[in-house]
N, C-alpha and C positions, 0 to 999 in steps of 0.2 A: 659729540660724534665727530666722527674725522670728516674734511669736506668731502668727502665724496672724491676727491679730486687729485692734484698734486696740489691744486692750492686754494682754495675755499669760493674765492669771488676773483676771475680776473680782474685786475686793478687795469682800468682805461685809463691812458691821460687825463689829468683834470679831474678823473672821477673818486668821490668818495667811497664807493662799492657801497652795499647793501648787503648783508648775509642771508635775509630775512627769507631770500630768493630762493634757498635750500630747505627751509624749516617750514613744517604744515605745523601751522596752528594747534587745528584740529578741536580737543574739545573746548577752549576759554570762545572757538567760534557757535557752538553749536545752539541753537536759544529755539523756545517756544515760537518768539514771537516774531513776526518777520521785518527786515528793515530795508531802507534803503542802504546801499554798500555806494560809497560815490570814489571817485579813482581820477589823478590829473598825469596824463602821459603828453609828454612834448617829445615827438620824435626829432634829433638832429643829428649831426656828423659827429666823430668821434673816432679818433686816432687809436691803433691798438693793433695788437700782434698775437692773436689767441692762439697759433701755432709757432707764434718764432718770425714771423714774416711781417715787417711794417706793412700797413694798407689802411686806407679810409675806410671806417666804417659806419655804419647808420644803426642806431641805439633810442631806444626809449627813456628817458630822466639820466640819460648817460649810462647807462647798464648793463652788460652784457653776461647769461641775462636778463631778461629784460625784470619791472615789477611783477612780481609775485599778486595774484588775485586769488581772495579766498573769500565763500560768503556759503548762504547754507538753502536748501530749497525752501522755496518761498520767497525769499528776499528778491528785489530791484536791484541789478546792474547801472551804476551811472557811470559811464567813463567817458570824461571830457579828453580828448585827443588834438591836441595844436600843432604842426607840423612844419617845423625850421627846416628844412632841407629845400635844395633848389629844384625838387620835383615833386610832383603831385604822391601822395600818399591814400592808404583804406585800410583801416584794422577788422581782419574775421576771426570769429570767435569759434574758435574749433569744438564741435561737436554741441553747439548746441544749439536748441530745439526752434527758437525764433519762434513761440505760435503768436500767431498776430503781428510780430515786427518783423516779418521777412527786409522790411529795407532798412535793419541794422545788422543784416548778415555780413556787409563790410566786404561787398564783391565787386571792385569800378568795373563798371559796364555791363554789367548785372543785378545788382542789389542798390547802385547809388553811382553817382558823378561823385569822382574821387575829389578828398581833400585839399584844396591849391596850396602851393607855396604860402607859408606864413597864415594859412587858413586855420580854423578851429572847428571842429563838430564834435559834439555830445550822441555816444550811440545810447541809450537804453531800452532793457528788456529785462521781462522779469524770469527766473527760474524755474520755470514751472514742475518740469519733472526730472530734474537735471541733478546727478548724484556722482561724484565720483571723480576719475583726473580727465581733467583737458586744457587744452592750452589756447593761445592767441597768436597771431600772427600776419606780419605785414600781407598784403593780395595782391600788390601792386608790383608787377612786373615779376622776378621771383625776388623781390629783397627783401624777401624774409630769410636768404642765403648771405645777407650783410651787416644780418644783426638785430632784426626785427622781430623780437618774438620773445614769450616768457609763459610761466607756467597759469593756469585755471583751475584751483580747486574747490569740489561742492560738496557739504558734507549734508549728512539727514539724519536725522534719529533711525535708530535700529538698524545700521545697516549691520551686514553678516557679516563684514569683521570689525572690531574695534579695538582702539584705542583705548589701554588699560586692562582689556580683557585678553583679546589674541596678539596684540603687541607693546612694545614700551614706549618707542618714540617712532615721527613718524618724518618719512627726507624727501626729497626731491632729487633725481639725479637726470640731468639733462645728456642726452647724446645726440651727437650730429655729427656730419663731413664738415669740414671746412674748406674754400678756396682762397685764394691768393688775389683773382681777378676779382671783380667788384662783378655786380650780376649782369649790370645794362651792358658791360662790356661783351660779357658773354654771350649774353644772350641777343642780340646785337648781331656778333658774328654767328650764331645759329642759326638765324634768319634767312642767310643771305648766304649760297653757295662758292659765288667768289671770293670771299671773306676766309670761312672758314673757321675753326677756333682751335688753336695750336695744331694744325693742320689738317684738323677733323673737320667734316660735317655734322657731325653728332658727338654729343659730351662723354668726355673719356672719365675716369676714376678723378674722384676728388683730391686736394692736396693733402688732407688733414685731415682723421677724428678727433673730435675732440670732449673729453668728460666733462660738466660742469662749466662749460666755457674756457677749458685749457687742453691745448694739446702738449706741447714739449716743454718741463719746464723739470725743476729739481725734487723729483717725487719724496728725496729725505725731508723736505719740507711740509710737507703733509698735515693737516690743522687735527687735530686731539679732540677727542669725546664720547665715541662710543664704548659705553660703559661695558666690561668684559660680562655674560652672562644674561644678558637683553638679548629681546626678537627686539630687530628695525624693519619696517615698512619702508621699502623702496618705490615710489614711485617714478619708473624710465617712462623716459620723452624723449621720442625722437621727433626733435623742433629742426634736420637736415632737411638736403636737398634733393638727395637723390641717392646714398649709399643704405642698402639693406644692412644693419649693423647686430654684429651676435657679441651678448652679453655674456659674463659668468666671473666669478671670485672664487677664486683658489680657494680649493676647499672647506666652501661653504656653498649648500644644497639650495638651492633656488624654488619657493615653494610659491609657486604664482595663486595669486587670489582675484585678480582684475585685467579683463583683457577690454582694452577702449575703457569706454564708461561700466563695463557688464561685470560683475561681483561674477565668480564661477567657484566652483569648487576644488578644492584644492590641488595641485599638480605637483609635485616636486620632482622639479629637473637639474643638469645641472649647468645651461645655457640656455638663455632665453634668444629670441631674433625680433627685432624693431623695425620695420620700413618707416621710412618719415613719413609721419602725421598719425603712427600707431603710438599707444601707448601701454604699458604689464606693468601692475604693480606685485611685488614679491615681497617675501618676508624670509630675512633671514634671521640665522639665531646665532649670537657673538662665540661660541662654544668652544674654540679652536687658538685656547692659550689663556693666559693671563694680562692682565693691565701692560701694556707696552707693545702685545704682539702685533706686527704687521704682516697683510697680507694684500695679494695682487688684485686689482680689480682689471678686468679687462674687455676693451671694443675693440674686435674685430673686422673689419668692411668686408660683406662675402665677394673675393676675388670672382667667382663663378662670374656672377652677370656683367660683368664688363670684361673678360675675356683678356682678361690683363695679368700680366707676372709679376705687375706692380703688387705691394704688400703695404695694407695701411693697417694698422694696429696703435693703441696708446693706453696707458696702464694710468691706472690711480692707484692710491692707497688708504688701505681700513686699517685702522689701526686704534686698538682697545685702550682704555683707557679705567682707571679703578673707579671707586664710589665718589670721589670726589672730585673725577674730573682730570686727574694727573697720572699720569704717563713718564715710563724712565726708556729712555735710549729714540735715536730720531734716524737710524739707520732703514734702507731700502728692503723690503723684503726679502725673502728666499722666493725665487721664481718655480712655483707648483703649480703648473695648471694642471685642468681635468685631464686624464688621458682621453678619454672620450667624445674631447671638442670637434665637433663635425670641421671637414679637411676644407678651409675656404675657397682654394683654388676646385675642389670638384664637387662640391657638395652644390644639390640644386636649389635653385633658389625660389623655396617656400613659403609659403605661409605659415605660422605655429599652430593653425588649425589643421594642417595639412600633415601634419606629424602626432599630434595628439585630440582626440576628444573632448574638448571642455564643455563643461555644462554648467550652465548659466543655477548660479544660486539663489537667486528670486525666479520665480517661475513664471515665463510667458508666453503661452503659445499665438501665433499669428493669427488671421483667420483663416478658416481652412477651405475657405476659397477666394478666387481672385477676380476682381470686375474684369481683367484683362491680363494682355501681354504684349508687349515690346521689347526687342531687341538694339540693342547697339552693338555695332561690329566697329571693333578698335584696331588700327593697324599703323603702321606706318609708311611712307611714300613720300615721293616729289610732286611737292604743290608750288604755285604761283600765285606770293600776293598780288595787292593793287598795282604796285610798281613795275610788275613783272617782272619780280626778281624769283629765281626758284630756291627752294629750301627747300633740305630732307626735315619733313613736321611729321606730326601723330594724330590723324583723325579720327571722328566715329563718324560712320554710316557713310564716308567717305568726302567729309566734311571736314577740314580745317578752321577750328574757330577762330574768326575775325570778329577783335574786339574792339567795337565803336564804344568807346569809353565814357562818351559822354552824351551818350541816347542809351540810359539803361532799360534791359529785358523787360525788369519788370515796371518800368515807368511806362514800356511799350504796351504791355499787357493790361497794366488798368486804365490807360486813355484806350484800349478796345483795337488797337493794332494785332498782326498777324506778323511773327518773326521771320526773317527773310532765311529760307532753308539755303543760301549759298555764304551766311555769316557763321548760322550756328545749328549744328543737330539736336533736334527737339521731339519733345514726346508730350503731347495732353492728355492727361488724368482728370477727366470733368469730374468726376463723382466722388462722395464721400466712401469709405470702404478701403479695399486695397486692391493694389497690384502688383503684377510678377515682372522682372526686369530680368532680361538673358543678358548677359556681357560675356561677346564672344571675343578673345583675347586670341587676333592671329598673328601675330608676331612672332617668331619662333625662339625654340629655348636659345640662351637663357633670358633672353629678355621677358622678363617679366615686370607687373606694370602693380603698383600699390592704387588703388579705385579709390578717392574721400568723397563719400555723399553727404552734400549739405541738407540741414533741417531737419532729420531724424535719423534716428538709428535702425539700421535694417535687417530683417531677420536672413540668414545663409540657409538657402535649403535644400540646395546640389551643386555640388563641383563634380567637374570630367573633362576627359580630354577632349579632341576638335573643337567643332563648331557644333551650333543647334540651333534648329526654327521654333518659331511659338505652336507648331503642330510636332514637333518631335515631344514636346512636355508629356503629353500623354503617356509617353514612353520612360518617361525619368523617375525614379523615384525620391521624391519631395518629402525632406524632412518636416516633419510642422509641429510636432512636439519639442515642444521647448527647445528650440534649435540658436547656436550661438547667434549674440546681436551683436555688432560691429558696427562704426560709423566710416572704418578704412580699414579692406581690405587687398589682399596681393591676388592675381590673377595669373599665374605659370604664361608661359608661349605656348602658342596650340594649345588653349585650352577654355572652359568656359564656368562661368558658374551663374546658377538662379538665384536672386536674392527676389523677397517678398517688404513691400513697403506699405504701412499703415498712411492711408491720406489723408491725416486728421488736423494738417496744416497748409492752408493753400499758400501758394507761393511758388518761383521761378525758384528751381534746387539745382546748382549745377553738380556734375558727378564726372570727377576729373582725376587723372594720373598726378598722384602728389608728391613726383620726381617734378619738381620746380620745373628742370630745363626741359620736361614735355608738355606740360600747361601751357609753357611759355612757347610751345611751337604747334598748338593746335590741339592739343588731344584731353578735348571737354567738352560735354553735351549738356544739355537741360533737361529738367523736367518740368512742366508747367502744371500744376496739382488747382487743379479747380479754378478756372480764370475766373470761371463767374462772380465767387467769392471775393477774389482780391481787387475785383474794380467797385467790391463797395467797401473796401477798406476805406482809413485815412491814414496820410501819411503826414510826419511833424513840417511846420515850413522850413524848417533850416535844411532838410534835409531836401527841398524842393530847390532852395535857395544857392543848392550845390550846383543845380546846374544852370543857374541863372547866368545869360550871357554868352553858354559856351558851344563851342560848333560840335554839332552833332555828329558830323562827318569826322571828326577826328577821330584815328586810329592809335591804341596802345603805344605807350613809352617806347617800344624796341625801334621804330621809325626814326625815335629824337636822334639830334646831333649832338655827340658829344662836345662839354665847353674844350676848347682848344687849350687853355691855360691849365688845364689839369690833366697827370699821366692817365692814360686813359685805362692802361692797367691797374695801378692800385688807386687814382684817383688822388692823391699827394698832391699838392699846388708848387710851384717854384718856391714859394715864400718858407716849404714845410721844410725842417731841417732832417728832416729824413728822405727826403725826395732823391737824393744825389745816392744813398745808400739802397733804395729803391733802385734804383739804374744801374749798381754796383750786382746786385741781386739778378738783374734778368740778364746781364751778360754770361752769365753760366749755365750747365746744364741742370738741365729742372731738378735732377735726382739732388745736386747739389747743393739748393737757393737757401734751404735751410738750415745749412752749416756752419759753424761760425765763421764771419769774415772776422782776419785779425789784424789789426794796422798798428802802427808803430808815430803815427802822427802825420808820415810823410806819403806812408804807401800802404796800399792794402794788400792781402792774398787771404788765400783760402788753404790749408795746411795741406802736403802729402799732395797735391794737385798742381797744375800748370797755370791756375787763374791766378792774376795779380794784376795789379796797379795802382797808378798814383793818384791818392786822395784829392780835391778839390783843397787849397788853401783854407785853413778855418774849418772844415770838417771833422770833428771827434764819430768813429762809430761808438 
């Protein structure tokens, strides 16, 4: 199959790549019997330009991205994690169920005291009812926006589509924004209104999408294999930070089968749309030529919610291949998109539930009534941290989370403490059963905000505009018949929706905006699902051992000072022979930074424009 991409695996400095990171398995995984799956990740730094722009980055085994995890329900998760980077690290494990190991949800300052420098911990948990695509990714600070992330697949017998039956092979295709700044930078100056970040108090459009881990590169290059005359299963990920991204390939129909973990029935569109931490798998069918033919594959950023004339966009290439694998001609496609691609500058910005109906293909109604209800009301505003510094952040109930990183929630909650309502917005759920959750989203269009609830997946059972009390319910009408399950959902401005959670896992669930640069400035709350429960848990010692020695008082990375000897933009050291090309780069205008600089030995410029100058002695770009 073609990589998905312009080019199959960004090659990092130093790195051997891994293909493996596109390809599911699938059935040589799938077995009766259950096993343990054990996994060795060493997070470190790693040099690399996934849109054309040198900058430091933070990589799992060097990879970007990152290992591929694939194992089947039933099975033990072992993943030992060792963490070379000169700041503290936590890996969460996106959308999955954690029953009984809530303290390997991988959340510092909530599920665990983060991994130290040069430290090592082993998370495990087992699979219990977990089926379908989800991924991992760094929690610490947003550097999961640096390079920290990679895909989680869980396969089961009988599911309702398969492999061999409704498709032939089966891929991975990762999508995300890319930036240029490193994250602590940014988010850093998010913090702090004097500061500012490229002149904003709030994060403007990202630098980059990028397919597969490439944004700008020679799409004639494009790697061969998708055989002409196959359905491929597409599994999209968006492992971003903060751009809603709309998917679709030139004339080829988008027949969605999975939305999150939730098998659904069939849709066929011909654009799908991803907020990061969502995931759709699709099935296309190769139909549109023969062995050679190339076509566009294309990520959009919707222009709407950030109010921007900027235009981010970045094309891959599909390209057919005969029965044995070989392909003739390595030319760019004919550019065809759909006519009917929603306009990104006005198009609002939705949810793909909020456009079509889907209905879940295993059948599960919630219970059709609720022990209760609580609301969070999400908004944004000028708060003041400890320091008294003010930031435009994003609270619920009017609460900014302040993250004491190293006195976690739920360490609070089974030593029998009560969490301080001026650190974090919280809800108790004592009892087994369930309950209804209002998230009123005021914020006005287009801001709108993608919701990830940890710990289980939750049933939608009304969206509407404004706002609503736990006494207006009476008045809504609640879906409960097999209504979609989601583990991250988008909430419009001015607007609200009910979701219904099953409490059949106690544990501290935080339910956060999974635009990185809003987690990162306050806007996440808890749930506390049955204290009672979790203070007769036990938890492993290593995992106790995390936070042996450390001050509880200490508040999240964004406080740190950055080391002096590193650009604090890209994070390059003096010693990196790109650092001097780095500082070539930000003397220009932004629109510009990713253009070619062309030198001649003695001097640089940038073509058709007024920048130029003279290289540092010894310098090759």
């Amino acid at each position: 199959m073609s990589s998905i991409s312009c080019s199959l695996l960004h090659r990092l400095s130093r790195s051997s790549g891994n293909h493996s990171v596109f390809k599911v398995d699938g059935g040589s995984f799938i077995s009766s019997w259950p096993t343990t799956r054990r996994y060795s990740f060493t997070i470190s730094k790693s040099r690399g330009a996934p849109d054309g722009f040198h900058r430091m980055m933070y990589t799992i085994n060097n990879q970007f991205p990152g290992p591929k995890i694939e194992a089947n329900q039933g099975d033990t998760l072992e993943i030992t994690v060792t963490n070379r980077l000169d700041i503290p690290q936590a890996l969460h494990w996106h959308g999955m169920r954690q029953i009984g190991t809530g303290w390997a949800d991988g959340v510092p300052g909530i599920h665990q005291c983060p991994i130290p420098p040069g430290g090592t911990f082993t998370y495990r948990f087992k699979l219990d009812t977990e089926a379908g695509t989800y991924w991992y990714h760094s929690h610490y600070g947003n550097t999961m926006g640096d390079g920290v992330s990679g895909a989680l697949i869980i396969h089961k017998r009988n599911m309702p589509m398969q492999e061999g039956r409704d498709y032939d092979e089966d891929r991975i295709v990762y999508l995300s924004d890319w930036n240029d700044n490193q994250s602590m930078v940014i988010m850093k100056a998010l913090h702090n209104m004097s500061e500012t970040f490229r002149g904003s108090p709030f994060m403007g459009p990202p630098d980059a999408l990028l397919i597969n881990g490439v944004g700008q590169t020679d799409c004639a290059k494009a790697q061969k294999g998708a055989r002409a005359s196959t359905k491929i299963r597409l599994r999209l990920i968006n492992h971003g930070s903060e751009a809603l991204i709309r998917y679709s390939i030139d004339r080829h129909p988008l027949t969605v089968i999975e939305i999150d973990d939730t098998p659904v029935k069939p849709v066929v569109m011909n654009e799908v749309m991803l907020w990061p931490g969502q995931r759709i798998s699709v099935i296309i069918t190769l139909n549109q030529g023969r062995a050679g033919a190339a076509h566009f594959m294309r990520a959009r950023m919707a222009q709407s919610c950030f109010i921007t004339e900027e235009v981010r966009e970045t094309k891959a290439v599909l390209q057919y291949t005969g029965l044995f694998g070989l392909s003739w001609g390595t030319q760019n496609p004919v550019d065809r998109p759909w006519g009917d691609l929603k306009d990104s500058k006005t198009e609002l910005c939705h949810d793909m539930d909020e456009y079509h109906s889907f209905e879940p293909s295993v059948i599960e109604d919630p219970p059709q009534q609720a022990n209760g209800v609580s609301v969070f009301n999400s908004a944004f505003g000028i708060f003041i941290d400890y320091t008294g510094a003010k930031y435009i952040g994003f609270g619920m109930n009017d609460v900014s989370y302040t993250n004491y990183i190293n006195n976690p929630l739920l360490k609070q909650i089974k030593n029998g403490a009560e969490l301080n309502p001026l650190h974090v917005a919280a809800h108790t759920w004592p009892a087994a059963g369930a309950y209804d959750l209002i998230l009123n989203q005021h914020d006005p269009d287009p801001l709108a905000h993608p919701f990830h609830l940890h710990g289980r997946p939750f049933h939608i059972l009304a969206r509407g505009s404004g706002a609503i009390s736990a006494a207006d319910l009476q008045h809504i009408k609640l879906n409960t018949v097999n209504p979609l399950r989601r583990d991250t959902m988008s909430i419009p401005g001015s607007s609200y929706a009910v979701i219904r959670l099953i409490t059949d896992d106690p544990g501290v669930w935080p339910i956060h905006c999974h635009i990185g640069w809003h987690v990162g400035v306050g806007k996440l709350g808890v749930l506390v699902v049955r204290p009672d429960d979790i203070r007769r848990q036990t938890f492993p010692g290593p995992w106790e051992g995390l936070c042996a020695g450390k001050d509880p008082n200490e508040i999240d990375y964004v406080r740190r000072t950055i080391d002096g000897s590193v650009d604090p933009a890209t994070g390059l050291g003096p010693e990196d022979d790109r650092h001097v090309a780095a500082e070539i780069a930000k003397r220009l205008p932004y629109h510009l930074k990713r253009q070619a600089v062309q030198s001649n030995g003695t001097d640089w410029w940038v073509g058709n424009t007024p920048y130029a100058g003279k290289l540092p002695a010894g310098l090759v770009l």
